[in-house]
N, C-alpha and C positions, 0 to 999 in steps of 0.2 A: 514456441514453448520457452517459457524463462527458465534458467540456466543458473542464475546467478543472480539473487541469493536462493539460496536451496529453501524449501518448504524447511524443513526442518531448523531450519537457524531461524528464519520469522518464527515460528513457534516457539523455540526458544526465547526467544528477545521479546514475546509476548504474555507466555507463563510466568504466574506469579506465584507466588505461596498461597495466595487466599482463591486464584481465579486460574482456571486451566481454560484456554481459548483450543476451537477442535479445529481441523482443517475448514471445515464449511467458513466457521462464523472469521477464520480468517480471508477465506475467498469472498465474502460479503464486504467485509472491511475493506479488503484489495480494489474492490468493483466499486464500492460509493467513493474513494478516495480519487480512484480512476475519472469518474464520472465530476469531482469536482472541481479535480484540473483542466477536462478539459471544457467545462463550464468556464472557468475562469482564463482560457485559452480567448474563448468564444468573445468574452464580454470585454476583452484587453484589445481582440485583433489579430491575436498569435496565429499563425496559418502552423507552426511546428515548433516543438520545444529546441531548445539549442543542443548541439551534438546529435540531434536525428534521437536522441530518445524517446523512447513509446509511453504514454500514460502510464500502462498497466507497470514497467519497469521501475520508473519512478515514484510511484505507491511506493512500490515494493521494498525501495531504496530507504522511503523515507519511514517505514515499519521499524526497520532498519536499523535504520541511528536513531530512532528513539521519538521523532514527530510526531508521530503517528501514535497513541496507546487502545488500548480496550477498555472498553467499560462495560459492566453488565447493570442495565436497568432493575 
């Protein structure tokens, strides 16, 4: 279980005035982000990120400070 950042600061740091993102569409987000890292782990050679961090933490981080945004098609 992640711990830190709380579900609720990512939602924050992803609402906006015009667009409210729900829990799902950030666990979607969370997951393809996930899925990209460690695609681009795979296609580098990375056998593990540095510091022993997990995919899914690192999404999460990078929601976070702002990498990461939403869009709605």
């Amino acid at each position: 279980m992640i711990n830190e950042p709380a579900v609720d600061k990512l939602l924050h740091t992803l609402n906006k005035e015009d667009m409210e993102v729900s829990r799902y569409e950030l666990c979607i987000m969370v997951a393809k982000r996930a899925r990209q890292i460690i695609d681009q782990e795979q296609s580098q050679g990375i056998s593990e990120l540095p510091g022993n961090v997990k995919e899914i933490a690192l999404a999460c981080q990078e929601i976070l400070s702002g990498k990461v945004v939403a869009i709605k098609d």
